[in-house]
Short mmCIF file of the C-alpha atoms (twelve columns), coordinates in Angstrom:
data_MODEL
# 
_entry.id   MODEL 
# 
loop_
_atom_site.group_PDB 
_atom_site.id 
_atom_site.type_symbol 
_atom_site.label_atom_id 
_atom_site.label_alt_id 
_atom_site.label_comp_id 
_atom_site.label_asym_id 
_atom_site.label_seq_id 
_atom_site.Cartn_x 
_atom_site.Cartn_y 
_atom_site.Cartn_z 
_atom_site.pdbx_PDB_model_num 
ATOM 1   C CA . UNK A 1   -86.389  -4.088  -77.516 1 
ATOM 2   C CA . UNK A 2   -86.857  -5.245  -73.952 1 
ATOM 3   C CA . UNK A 3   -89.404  -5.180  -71.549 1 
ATOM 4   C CA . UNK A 4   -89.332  -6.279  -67.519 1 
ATOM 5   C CA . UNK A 5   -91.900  -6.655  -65.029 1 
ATOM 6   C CA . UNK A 6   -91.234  -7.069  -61.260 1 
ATOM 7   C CA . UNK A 7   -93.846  -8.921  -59.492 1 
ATOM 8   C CA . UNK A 8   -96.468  -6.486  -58.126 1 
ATOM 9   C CA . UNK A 9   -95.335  -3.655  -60.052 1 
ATOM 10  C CA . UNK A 10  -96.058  -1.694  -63.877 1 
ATOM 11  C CA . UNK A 11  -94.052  -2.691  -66.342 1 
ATOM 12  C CA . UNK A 12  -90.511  -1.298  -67.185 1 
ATOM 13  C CA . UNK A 13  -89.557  -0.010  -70.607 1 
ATOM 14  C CA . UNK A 14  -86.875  2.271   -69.692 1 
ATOM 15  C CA . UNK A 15  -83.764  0.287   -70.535 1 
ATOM 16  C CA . UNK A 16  -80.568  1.923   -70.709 1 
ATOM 17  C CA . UNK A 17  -77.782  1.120   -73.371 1 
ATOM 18  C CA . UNK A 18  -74.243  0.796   -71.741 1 
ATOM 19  C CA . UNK A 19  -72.528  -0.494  -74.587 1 
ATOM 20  C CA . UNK A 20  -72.720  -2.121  -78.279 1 
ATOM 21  C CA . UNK A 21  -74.297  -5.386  -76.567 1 
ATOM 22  C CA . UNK A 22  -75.228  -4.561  -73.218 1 
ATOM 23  C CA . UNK A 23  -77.961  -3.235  -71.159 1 
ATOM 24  C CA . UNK A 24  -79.460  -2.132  -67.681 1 
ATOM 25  C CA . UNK A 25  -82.990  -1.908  -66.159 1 
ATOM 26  C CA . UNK A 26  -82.435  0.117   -62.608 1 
ATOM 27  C CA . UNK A 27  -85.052  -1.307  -59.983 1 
ATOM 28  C CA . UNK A 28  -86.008  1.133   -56.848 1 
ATOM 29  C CA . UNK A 29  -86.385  -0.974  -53.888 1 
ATOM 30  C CA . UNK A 30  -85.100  -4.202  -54.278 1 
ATOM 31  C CA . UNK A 31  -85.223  -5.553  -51.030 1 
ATOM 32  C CA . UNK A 32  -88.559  -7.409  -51.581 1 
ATOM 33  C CA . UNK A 33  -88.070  -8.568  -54.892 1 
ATOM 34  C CA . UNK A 34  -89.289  -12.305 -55.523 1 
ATOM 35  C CA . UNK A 35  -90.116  -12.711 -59.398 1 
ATOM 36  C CA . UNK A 36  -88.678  -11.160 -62.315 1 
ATOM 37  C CA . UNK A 37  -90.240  -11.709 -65.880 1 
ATOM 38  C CA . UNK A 38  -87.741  -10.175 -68.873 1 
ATOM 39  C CA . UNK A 39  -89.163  -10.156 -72.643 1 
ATOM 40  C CA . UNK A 40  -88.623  -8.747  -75.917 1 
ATOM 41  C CA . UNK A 41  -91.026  -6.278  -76.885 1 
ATOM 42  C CA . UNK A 42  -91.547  -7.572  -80.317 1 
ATOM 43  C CA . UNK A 43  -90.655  -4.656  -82.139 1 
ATOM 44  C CA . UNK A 44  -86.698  -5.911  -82.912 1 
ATOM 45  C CA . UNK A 45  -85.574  -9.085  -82.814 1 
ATOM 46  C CA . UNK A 46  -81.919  -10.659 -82.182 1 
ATOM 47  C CA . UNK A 47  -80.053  -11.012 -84.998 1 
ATOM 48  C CA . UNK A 48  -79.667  -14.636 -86.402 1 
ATOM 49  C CA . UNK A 49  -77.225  -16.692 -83.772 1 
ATOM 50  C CA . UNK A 50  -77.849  -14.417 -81.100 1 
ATOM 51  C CA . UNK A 51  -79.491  -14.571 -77.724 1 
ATOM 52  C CA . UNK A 52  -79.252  -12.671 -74.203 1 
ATOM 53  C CA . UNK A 53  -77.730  -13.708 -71.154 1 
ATOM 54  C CA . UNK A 54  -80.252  -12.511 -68.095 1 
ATOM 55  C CA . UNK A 55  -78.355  -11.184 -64.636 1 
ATOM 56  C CA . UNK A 56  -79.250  -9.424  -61.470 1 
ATOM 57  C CA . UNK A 57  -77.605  -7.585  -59.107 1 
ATOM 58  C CA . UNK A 58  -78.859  -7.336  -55.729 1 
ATOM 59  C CA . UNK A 59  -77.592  -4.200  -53.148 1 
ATOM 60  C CA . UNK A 60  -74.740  -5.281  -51.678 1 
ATOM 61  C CA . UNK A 61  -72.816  -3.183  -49.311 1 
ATOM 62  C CA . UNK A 62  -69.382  -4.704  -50.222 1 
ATOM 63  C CA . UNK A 63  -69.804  -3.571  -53.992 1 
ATOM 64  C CA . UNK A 64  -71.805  -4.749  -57.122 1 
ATOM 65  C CA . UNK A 65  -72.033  -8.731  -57.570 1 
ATOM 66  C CA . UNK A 66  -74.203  -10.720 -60.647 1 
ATOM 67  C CA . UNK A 67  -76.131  -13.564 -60.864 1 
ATOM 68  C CA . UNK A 68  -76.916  -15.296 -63.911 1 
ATOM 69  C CA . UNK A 69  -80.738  -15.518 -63.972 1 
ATOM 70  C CA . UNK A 70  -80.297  -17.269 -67.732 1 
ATOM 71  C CA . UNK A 71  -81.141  -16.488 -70.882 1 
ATOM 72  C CA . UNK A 72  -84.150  -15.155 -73.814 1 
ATOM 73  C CA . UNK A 73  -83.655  -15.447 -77.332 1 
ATOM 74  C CA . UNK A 74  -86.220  -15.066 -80.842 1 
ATOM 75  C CA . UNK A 75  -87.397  -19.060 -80.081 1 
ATOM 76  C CA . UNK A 76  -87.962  -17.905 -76.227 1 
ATOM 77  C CA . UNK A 77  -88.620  -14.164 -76.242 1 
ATOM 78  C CA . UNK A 78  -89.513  -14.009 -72.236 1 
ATOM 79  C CA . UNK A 79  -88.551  -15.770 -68.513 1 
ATOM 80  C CA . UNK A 80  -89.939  -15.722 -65.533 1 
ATOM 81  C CA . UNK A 81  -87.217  -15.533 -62.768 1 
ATOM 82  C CA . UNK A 82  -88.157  -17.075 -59.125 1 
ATOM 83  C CA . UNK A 83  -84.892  -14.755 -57.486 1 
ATOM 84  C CA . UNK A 84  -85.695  -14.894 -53.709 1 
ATOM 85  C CA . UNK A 85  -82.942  -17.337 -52.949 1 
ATOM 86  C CA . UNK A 86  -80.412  -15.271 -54.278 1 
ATOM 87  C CA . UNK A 87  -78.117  -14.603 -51.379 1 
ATOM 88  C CA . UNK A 88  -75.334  -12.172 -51.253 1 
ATOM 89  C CA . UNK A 89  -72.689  -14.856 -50.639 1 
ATOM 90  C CA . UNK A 90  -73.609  -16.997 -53.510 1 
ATOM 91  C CA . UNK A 91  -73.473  -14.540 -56.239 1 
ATOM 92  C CA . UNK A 92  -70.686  -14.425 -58.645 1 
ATOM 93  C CA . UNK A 93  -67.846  -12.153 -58.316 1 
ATOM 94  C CA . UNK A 94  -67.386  -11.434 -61.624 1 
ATOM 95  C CA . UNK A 95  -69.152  -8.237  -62.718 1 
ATOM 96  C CA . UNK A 96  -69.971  -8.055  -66.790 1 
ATOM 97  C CA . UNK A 97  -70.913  -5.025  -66.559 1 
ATOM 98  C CA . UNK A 98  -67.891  -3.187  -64.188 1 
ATOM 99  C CA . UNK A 99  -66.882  -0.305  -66.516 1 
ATOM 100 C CA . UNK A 100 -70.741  0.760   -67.376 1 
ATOM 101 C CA . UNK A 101 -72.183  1.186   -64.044 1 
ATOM 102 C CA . UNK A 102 -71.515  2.146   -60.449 1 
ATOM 103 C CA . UNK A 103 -73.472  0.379   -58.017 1 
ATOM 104 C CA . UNK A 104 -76.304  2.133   -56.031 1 
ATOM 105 C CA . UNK A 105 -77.674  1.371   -52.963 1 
ATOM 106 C CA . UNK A 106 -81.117  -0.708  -52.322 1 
ATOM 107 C CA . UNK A 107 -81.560  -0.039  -56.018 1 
ATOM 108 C CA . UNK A 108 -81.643  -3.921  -57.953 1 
ATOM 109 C CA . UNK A 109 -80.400  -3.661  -61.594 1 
ATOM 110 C CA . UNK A 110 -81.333  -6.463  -64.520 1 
ATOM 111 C CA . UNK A 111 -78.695  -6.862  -66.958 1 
ATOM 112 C CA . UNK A 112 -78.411  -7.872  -70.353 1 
ATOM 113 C CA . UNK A 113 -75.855  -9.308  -72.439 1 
ATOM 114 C CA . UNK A 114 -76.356  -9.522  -75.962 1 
ATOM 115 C CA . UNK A 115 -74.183  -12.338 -76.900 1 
ATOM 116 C CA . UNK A 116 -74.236  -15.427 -79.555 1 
ATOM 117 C CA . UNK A 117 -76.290  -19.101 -78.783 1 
ATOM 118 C CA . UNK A 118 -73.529  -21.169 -78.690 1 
ATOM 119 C CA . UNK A 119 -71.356  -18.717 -75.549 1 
ATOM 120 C CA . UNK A 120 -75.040  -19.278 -74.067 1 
ATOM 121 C CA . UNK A 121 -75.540  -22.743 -73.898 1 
ATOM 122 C CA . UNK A 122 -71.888  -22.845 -72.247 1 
ATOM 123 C CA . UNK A 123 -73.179  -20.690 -69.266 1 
ATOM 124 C CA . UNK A 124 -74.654  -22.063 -66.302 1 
ATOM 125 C CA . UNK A 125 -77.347  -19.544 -64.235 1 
ATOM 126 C CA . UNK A 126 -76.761  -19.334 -60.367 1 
ATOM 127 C CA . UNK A 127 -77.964  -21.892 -57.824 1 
ATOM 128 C CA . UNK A 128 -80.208  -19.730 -55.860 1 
ATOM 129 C CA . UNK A 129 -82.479  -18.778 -59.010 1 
ATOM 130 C CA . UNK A 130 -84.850  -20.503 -60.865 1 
ATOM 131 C CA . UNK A 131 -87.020  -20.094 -63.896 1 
ATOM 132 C CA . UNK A 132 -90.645  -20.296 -62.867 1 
ATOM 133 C CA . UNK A 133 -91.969  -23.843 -64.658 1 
ATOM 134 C CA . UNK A 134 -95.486  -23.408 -63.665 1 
ATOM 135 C CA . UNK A 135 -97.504  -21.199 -65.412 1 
ATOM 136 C CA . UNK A 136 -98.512  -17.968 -63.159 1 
ATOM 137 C CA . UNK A 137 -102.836 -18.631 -64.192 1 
ATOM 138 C CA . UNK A 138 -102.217 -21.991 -62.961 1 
ATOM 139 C CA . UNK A 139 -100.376 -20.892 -59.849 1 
ATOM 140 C CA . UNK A 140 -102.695 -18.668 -58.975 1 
ATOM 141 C CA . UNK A 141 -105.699 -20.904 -59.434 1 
ATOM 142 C CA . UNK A 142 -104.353 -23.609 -57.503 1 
ATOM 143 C CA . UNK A 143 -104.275 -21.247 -54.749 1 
ATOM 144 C CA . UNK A 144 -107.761 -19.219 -55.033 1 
ATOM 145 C CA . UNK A 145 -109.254 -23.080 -55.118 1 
ATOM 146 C CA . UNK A 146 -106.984 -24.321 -51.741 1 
ATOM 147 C CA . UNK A 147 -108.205 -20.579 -50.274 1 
ATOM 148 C CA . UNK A 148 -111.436 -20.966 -50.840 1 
ATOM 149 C CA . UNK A 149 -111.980 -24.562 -49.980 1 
ATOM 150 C CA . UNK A 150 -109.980 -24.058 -46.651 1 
ATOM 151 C CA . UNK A 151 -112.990 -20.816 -45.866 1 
ATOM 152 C CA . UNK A 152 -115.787 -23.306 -46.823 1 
ATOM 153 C CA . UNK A 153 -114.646 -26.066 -44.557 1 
ATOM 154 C CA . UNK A 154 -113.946 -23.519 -41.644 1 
ATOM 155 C CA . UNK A 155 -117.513 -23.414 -41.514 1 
ATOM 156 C CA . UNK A 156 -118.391 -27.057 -41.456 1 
ATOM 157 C CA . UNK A 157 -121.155 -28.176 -39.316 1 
ATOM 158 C CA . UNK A 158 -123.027 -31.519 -38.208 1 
ATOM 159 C CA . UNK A 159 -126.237 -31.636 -38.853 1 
ATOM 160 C CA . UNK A 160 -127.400 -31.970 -35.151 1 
ATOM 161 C CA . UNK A 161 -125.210 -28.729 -34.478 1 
ATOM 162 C CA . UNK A 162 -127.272 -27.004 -37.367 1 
ATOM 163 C CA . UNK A 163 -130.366 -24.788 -36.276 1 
ATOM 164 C CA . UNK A 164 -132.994 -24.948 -38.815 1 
ATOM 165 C CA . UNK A 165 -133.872 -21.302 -40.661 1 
ATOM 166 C CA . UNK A 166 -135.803 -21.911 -43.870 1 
ATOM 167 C CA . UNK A 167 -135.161 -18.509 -45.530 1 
ATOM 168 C CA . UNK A 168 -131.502 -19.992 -45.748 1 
ATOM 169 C CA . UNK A 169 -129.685 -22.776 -48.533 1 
ATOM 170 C CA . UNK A 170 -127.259 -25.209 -47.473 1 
ATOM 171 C CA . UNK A 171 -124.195 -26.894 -49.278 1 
ATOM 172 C CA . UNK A 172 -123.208 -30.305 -47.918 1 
ATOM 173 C CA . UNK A 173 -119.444 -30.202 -47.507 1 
ATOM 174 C CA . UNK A 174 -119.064 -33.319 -50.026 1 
ATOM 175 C CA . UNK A 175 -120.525 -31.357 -53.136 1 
ATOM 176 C CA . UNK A 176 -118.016 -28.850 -51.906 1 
ATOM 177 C CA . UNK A 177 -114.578 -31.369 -52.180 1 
ATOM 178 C CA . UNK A 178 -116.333 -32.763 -55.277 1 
ATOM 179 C CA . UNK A 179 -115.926 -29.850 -56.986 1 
ATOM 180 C CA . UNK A 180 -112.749 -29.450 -55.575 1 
ATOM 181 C CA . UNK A 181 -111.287 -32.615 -56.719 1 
ATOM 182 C CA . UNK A 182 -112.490 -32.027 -60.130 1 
ATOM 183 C CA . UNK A 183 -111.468 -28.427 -60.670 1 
ATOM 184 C CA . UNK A 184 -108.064 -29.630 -59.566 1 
ATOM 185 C CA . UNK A 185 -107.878 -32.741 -62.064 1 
ATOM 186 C CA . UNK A 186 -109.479 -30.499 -64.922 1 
ATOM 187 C CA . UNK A 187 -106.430 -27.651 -64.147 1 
ATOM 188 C CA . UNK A 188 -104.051 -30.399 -64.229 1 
ATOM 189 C CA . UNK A 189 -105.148 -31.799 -67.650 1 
ATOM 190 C CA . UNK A 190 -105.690 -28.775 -69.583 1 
ATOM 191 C CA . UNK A 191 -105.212 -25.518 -67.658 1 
ATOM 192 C CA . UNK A 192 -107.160 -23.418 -70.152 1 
ATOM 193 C CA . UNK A 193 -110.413 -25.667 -70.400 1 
ATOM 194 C CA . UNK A 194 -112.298 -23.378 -68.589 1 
ATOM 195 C CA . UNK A 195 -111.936 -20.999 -71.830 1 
ATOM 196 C CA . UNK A 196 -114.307 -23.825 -73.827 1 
# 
């Protein structure tokens, strides 16, 4: 039913059920985790009403602490999680998930709750995470085009410092930010357009 993919790594499938409405994704190496995306599969739905609560649990030497991430449900089947400003001190005490799991060390776990709409609207996810707004294409774009305008530029010359070698073509640096400025505008208004 669910699915979870760390940043940088294959997907996850391999959910374990530790109770009627609860389950756990175990995460090797958690140390470096930044971005969490948790979906449903598509294969079962939640029942009418229904939703799931998101939470992670970083290693913690003083025993096994949550944070609400927040929540998927049928209308919003998957989240991206931003979770590198979770810090150990900030995360609830309360552990959902207490009589299911012991806590094991450097190993992150996702947890989800299986619980109805209106207990989820009442929760409130922790302070230090936040549910990626910009799309990840766009994200990454905006960076590739700031990357590669910053090389180009590096290698900006006057004309009087040029030495002349006709087998070579030149770019002036102005059809360069041109392009720039319109990529930029054109990702802004429609972040797909380059698909037409």
């Amino acid at each position: 039913m669910f699915g979870l993919i760390v940043a940088g790594r294959l997907v996850q499938t391999d959910v374990t059920q530790v109770s009627e409405n609860q389950f756990l994704f175990n995460i090797p190496d958690a140390d470096d985790i930044n971005h969490l995306v948790i979906f449903l599969t598509g294969q079962i739905p939640f029942p009418d009403g229904f939703g799931a609560a998101v939470y992670f649990s970083f290693p913690n030497p003083q025993g096994q602490s949550w944070a609400l991430l927040g929540h998927i449900t049928n209308t919003k089947p998957s989240a991206i999680f931003k979770i590198t400003n979770i810090k150990k001190s900030s995360m609830i005490n309360e552990n959902p998930f207490s009589e299911t799991m012991p806590h094991v060390s450097h190993m992150g776990q996702v947890g989800i709750s299986v619980e109805p709409l209106s207990q989820l609207a009442q929760q409130t996810p922790e302070a230090g995470t936040s549910v990626s707004k910009v799309d990840s294409f766009v994200e990454f774009s905006q960076k590739m085009l700031e990357n590669f305008f910053n090389y180009a530029t590096s290698f900006a010359v006057t004309q009087s410092q040029m030495t002349p070698n006709p087998s070579e073509a030149y770019v002036t640096l102005n059809v360069v930010q041109n392009w720039f400025q319109n990529f930029q505008r054109r990702l802004q208004q429609n972040p797909y357009f380059w698909r037409q």
